[in-house]
Kinemage of the C-alpha trace (Angstrom):
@kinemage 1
@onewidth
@group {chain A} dominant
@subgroup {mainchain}
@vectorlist {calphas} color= white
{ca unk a 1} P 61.549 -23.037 83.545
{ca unk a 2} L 62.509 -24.452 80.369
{ca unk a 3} L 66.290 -26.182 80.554
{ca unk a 4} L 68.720 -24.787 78.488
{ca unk a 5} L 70.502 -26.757 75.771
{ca unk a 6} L 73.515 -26.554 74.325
{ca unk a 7} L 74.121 -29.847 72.961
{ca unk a 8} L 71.943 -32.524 70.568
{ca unk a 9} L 72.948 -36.318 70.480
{ca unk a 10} L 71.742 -38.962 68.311
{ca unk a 11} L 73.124 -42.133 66.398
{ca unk a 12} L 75.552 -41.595 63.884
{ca unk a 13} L 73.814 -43.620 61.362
{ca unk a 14} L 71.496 -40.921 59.605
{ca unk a 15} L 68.121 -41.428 58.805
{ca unk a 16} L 64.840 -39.634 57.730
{ca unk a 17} L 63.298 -39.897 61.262
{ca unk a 18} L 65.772 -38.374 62.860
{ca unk a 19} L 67.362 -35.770 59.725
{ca unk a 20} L 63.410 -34.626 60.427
{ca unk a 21} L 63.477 -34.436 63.926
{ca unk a 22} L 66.791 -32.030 64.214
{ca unk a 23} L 65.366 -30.145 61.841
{ca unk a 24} L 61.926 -29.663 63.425
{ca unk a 25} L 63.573 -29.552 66.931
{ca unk a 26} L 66.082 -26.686 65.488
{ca unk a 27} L 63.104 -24.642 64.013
{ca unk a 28} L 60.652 -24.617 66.076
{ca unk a 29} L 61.945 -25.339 69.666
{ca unk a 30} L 63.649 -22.915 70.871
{ca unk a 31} L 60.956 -21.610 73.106
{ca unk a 32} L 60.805 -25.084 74.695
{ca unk a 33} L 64.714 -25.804 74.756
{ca unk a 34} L 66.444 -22.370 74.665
{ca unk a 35} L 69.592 -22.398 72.451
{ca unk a 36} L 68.686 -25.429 70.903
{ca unk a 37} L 68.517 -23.601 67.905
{ca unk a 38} L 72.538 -23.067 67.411
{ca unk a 39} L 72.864 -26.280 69.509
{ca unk a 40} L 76.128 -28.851 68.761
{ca unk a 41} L 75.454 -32.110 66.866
{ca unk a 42} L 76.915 -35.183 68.543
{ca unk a 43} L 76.684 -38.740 67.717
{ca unk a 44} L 76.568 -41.403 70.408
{ca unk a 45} L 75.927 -45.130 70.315
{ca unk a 46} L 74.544 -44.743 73.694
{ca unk a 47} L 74.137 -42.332 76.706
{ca unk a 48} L 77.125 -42.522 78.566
{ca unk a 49} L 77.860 -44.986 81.034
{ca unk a 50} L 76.118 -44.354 84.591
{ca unk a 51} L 74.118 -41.348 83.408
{ca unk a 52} L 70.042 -41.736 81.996
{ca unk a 53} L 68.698 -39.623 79.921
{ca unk a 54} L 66.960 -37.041 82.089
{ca unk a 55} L 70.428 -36.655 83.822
{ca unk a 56} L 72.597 -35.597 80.216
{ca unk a 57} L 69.556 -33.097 79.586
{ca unk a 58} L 69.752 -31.521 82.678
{ca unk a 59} L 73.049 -31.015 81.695
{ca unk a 60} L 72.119 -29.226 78.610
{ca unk a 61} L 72.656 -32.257 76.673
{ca unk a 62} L 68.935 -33.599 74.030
{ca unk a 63} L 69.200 -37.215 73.272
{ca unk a 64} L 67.131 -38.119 70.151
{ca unk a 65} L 66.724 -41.670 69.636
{ca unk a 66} L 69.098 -42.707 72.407
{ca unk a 67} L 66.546 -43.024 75.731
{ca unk a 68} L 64.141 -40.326 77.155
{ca unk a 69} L 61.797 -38.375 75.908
{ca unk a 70} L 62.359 -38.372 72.114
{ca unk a 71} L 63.013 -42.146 71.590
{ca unk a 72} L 59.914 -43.560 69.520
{ca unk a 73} L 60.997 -47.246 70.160
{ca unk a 74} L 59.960 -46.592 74.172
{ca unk a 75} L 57.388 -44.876 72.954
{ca unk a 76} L 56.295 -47.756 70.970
{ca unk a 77} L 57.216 -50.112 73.351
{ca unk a 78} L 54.891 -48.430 75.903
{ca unk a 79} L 51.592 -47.909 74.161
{ca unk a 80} L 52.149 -51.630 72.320
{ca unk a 81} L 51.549 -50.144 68.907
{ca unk a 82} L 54.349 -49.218 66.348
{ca unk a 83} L 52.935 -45.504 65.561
{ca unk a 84} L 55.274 -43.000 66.444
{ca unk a 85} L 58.337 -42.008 65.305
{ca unk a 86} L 60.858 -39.496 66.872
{ca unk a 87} L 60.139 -36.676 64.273
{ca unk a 88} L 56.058 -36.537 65.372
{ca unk a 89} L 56.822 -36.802 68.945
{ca unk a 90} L 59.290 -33.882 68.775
{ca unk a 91} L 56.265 -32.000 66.504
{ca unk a 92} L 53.583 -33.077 68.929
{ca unk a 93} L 55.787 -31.719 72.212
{ca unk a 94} L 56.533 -28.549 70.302
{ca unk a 95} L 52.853 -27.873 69.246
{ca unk a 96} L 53.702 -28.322 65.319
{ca unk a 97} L 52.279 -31.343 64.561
{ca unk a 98} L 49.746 -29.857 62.367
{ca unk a 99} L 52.040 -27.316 60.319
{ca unk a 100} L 50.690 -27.019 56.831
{ca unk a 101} L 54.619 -26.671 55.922
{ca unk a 102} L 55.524 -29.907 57.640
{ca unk a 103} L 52.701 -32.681 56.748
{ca unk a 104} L 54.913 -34.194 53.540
{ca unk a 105} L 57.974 -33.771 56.189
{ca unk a 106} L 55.986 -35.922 58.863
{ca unk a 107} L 54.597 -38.313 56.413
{ca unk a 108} L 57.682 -38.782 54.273
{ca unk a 109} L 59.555 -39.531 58.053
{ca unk a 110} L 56.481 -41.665 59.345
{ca unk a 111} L 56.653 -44.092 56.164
{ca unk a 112} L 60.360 -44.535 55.993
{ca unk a 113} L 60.462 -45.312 59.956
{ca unk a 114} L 57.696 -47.400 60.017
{ca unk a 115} L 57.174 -48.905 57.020
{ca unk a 116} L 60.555 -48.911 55.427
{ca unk a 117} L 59.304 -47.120 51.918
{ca unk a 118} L 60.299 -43.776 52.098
{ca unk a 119} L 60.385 -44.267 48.372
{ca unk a 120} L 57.656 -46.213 46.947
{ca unk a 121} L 58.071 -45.758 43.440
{ca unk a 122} L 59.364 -49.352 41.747
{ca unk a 123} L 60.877 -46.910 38.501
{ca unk a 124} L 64.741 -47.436 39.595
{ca unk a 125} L 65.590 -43.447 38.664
{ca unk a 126} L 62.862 -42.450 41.373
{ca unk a 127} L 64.291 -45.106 43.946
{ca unk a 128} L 67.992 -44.106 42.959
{ca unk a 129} L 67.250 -40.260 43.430
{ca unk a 130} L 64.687 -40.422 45.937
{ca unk a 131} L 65.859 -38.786 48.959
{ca unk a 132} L 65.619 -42.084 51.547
{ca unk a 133} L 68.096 -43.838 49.012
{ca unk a 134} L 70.243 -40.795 48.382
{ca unk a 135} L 70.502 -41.033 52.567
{ca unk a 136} L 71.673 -44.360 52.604
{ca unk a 137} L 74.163 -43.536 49.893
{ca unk a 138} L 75.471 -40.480 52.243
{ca unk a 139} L 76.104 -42.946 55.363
{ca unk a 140} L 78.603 -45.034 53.264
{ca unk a 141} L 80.034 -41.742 51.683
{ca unk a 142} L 80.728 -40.116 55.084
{ca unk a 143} L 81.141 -43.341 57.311
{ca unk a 144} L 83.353 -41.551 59.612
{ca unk a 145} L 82.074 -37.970 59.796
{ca unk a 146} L 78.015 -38.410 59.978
{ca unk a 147} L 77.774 -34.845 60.306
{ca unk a 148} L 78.776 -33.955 56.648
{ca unk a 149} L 75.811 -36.618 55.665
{ca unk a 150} L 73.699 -34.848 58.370
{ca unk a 151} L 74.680 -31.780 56.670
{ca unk a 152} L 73.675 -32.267 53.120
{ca unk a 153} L 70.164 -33.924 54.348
{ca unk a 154} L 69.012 -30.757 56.501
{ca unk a 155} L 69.796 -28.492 53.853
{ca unk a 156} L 67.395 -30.077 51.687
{ca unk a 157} L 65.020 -30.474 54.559
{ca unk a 158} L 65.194 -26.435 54.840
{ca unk a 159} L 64.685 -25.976 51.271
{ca unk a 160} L 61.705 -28.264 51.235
{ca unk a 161} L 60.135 -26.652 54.134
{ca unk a 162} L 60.432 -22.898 53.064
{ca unk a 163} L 59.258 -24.189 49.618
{ca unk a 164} L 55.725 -26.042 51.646
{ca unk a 165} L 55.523 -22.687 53.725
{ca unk a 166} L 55.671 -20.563 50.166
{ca unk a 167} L 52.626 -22.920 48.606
{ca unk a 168} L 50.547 -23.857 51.853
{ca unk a 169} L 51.208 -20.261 53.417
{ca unk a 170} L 52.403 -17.425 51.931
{ca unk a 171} L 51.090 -17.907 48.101
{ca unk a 172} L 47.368 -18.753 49.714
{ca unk a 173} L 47.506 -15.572 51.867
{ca unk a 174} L 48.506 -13.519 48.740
{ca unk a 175} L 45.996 -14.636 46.712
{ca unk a 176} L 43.103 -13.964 48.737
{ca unk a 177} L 44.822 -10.712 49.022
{ca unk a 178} L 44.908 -10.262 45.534
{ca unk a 179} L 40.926 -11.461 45.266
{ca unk a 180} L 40.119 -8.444 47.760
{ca unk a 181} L 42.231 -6.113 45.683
{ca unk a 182} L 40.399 -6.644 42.474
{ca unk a 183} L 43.609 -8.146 41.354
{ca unk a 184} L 42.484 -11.709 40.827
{ca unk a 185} L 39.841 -13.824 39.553
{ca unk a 186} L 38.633 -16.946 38.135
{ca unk a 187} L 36.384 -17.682 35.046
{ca unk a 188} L 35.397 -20.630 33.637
{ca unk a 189} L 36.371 -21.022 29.273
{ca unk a 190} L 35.434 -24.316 27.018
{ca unk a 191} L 37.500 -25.720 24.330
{ca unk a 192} L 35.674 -28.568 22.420
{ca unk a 193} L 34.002 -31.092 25.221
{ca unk a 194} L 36.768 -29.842 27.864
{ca unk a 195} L 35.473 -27.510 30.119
{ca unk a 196} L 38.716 -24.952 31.692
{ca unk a 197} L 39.308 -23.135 34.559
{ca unk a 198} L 40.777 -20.140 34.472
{ca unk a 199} L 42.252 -17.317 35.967
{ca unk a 200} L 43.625 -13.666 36.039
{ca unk a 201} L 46.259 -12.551 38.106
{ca unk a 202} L 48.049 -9.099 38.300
{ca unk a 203} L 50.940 -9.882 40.394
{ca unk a 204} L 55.020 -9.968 39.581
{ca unk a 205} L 55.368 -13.173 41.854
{ca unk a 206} L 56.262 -15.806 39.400
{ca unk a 207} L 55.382 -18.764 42.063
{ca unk a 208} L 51.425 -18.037 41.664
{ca unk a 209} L 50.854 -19.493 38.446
{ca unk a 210} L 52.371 -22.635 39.804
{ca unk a 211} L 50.115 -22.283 42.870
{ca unk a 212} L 47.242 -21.981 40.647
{ca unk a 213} L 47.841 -24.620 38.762
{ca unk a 214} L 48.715 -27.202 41.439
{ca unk a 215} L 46.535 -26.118 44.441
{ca unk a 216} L 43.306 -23.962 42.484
{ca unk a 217} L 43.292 -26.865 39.440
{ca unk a 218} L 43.823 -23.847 37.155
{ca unk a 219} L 43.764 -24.988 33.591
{ca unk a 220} L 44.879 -21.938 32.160
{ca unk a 221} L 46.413 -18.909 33.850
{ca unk a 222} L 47.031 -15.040 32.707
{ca unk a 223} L 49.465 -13.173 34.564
{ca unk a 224} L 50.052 -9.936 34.218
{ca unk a 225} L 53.105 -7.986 36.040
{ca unk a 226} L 53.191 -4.417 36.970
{ca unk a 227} L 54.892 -3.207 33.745
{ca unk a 228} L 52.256 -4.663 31.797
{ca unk a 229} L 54.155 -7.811 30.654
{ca unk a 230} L 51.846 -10.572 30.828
{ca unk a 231} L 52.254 -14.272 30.216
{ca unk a 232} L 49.702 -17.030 29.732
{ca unk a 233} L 50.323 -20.614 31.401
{ca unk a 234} L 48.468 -23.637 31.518
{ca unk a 235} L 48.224 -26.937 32.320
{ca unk a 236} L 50.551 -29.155 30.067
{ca unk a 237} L 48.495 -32.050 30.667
{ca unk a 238} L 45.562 -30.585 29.000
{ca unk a 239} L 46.984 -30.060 26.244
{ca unk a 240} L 45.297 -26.296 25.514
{ca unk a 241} L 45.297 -25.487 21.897
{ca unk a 242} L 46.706 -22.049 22.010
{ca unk a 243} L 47.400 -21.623 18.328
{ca unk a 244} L 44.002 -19.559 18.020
{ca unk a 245} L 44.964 -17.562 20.919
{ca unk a 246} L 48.923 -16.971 19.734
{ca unk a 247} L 47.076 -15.380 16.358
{ca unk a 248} L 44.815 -13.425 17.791
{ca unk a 249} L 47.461 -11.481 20.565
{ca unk a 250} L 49.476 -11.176 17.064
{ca unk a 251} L 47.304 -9.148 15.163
{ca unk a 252} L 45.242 -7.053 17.757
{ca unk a 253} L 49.095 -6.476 18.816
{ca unk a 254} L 49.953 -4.821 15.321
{ca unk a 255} L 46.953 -3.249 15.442
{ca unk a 256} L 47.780 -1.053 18.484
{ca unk a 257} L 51.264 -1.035 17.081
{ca unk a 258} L 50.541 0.176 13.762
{ca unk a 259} L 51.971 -2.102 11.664
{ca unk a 260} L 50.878 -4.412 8.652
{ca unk a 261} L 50.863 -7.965 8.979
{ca unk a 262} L 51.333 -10.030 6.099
{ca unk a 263} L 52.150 -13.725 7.775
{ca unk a 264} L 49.636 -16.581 6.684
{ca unk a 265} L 47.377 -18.156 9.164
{ca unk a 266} L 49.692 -21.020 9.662
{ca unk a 267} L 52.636 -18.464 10.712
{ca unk a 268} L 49.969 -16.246 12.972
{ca unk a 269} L 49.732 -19.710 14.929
{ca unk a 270} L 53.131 -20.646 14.962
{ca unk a 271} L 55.668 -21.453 17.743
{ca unk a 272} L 58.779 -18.995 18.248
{ca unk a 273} L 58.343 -14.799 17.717
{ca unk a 274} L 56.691 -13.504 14.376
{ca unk a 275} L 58.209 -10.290 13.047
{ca unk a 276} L 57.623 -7.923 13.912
{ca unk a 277} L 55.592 -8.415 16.825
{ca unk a 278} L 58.530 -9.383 18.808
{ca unk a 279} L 56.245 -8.969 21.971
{ca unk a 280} L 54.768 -12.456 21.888
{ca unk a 281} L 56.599 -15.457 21.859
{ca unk a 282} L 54.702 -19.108 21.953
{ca unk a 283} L 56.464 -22.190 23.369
{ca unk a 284} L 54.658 -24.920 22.003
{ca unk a 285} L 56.793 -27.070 24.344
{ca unk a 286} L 55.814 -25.873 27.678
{ca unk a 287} L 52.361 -24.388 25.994
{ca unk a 288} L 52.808 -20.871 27.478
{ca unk a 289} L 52.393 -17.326 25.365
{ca unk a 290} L 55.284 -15.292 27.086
{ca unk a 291} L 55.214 -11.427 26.590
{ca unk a 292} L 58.653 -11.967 28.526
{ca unk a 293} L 58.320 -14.743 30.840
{ca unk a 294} L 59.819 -14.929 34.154
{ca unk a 295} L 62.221 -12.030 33.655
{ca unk a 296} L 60.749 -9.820 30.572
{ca unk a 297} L 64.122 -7.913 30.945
{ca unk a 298} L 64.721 -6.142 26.443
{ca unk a 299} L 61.338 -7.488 26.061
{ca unk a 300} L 58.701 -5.124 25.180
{ca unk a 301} L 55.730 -4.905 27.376
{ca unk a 302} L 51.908 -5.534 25.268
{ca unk a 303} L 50.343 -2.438 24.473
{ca unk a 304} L 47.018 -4.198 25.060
{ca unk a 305} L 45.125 -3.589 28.380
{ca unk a 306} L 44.217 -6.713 30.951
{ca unk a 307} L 40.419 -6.541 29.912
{ca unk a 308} L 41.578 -6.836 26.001
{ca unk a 309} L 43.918 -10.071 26.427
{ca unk a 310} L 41.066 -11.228 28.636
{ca unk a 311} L 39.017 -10.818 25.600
{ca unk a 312} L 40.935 -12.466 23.280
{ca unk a 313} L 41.681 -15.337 25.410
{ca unk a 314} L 38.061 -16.137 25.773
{ca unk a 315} L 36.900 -15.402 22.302
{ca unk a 316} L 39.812 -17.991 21.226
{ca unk a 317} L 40.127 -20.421 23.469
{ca unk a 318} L 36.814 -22.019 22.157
{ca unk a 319} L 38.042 -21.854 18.744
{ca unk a 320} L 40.775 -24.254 19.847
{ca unk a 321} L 40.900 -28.123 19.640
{ca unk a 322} L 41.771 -29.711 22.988
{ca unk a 323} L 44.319 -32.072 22.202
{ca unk a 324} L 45.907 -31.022 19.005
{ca unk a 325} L 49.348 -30.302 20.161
{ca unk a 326} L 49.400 -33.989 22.315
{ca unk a 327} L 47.921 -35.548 19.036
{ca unk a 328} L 50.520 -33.478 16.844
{ca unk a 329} L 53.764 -34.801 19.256
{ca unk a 330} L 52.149 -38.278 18.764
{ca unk a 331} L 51.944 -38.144 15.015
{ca unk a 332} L 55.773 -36.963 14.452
{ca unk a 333} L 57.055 -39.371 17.611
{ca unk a 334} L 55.757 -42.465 15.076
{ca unk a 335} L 57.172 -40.330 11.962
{ca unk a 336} L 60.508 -40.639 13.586
């Protein structure tokens, strides 16, 4: 029967290795070590004087780092090699080694344990703000009261793990989902020599075209939300000429609105809204066509159906030249 605990000790000086073990050992372990969970945070230099290890868990009492079964150093120490640390012991005892939401945890732990690079960028704002550094700068803050340091660090930890659970878990699940529902699909566009990939989504979660883009190597994504607002997002580093597209939403848009349009080509293409076809805006700066963006809240939905901005998307997109708005930042950066 598993012992209970009520109480988790470790070194006061914080670190990656073991910020990633309470975390992991708080999250998943209950089952193992009941109430570890809600379990008290202690720091010790050492076990206490005439007691081992297996004795202060016994009494409800987890050592991380300090002796037993969650030091790495006798771990290392026994199999000769310098390959564990106390974070992938913990996940290898609890069965969570593997975790698609905890491999950048593990690794991120691993490095900075072993290897002493948690950050290996040389650019000093990436080493100043990377999290190993920003660690060290929490143990001289809080010198006397680790906990607040501890504190700070496993918040983030939570917020990076729920964010690797949304993209490895939850946003893969829904997508498939979506496939099976008729709801989603990829096709393949060209613009000059560049050959795309895109997509079409009918879904109100905002965190799929990132998901698309990072995990499917989406070049260009449509998504379209239940009231009919839809948004087009691509890959910045592509550099998608959308200025053909932009035109083309404009004027099949007045079209179905009923309206004459009496803008040049140049202002058809242009970055902003166009009155009065208020419905489209084009940010030239993140290259997105928003029919209301994130939240389309006063914005008025497109009055053209999914297969029609389909349409015009892949009757423009060739029309395009890949590049032009990279070339066109480059041109007025050496103007300035």
């Amino acid at each position: 029967m598993p012992t209970p605990i009520h109480t988790i000790a470790l070194f006061p000086k914080i670190q990656a290795d073991t910020s990633a073990a309470i975390y992991i050992l708080r999250s998943f372990g209950e089952e193992s070590f009941p109430g570890i969970s809600s379990a008290e945070i202690v720091f010790w230099t050492a076990i206490p004087d005439g007691k081992t290890a297996e004795q202060v868990e016994r009494e409800g009492v987890l050592t991380v780092d300090l002796g037993g079964m969650f030091d790495h150093h006798l771990a290392n120490k026994t199999s000769g090699k310098r390959t564990e640390c106390a974070s992938t012991i913990i996940a290898r005892a609890l069965g969570v080694e593997d975790h698609p939401a905890l491999k950048k945890l593990l690794t991120w732990a691993k490095r900075d344990d072993l290897e002493g690079k948690g950050t290996i960028s040389a650019d000093p704002l990436d080493r100043a703000f990377g999290l190993s550094g920003i660690i060290m700068n929490l143990n001289r803050e809080f010198r006397d009261d680790p906990r607040q340091a501890l504190d700070i660090v496993m918040t983030i930890l939570a917020v990076h793990v729920r964010e690797e659970f949304r993209r490895q878990i939850e946003l893969p699940q829904e997508w498939e989902q979506l496939e099976q529902q008729g709801k989603a699909e990829c096709f393949a566009l060209q613009q000059g020599s560049a050959e795309l990939n895109a997509a079409i989504v009918e879904s109100d979660n905002s965190a799929l075209a990132g998901f698309l883009r990072a995990a499917k190597k989406i070049d260009l994504v449509i998504q379209r939300r239940t009231t009919n607002h839809t948004n087009i997002i691509t890959q910045q580093l592509r550099s998608i000429d959308l200025q053909p597209v932009i035109a083309a939403l404009r004027v099949a848009e007045a079209d179905k609105k009923g309206v004459q349009l009496s803008a040049s080509k140049e202002e058809l293409m242009g970055s902003g809204r166009l009155d009065p076809i208020d419905e489209w805006y084009y940010d030239d700066a993140a290259n997105t066509i928003q029919n209301g963006g994130v939240q389309p809240q006063g914005v008025t939905p497109t009055r053209l159906s999914k297969d029609e901005v389909i349409a015009i998307v892949k009757d423009a997109i060739p029309l395009g030249r890949i590049g032009s708005l990279k070339r066109q930042r480059t041109q007025e950066t050496a103007a300035s």
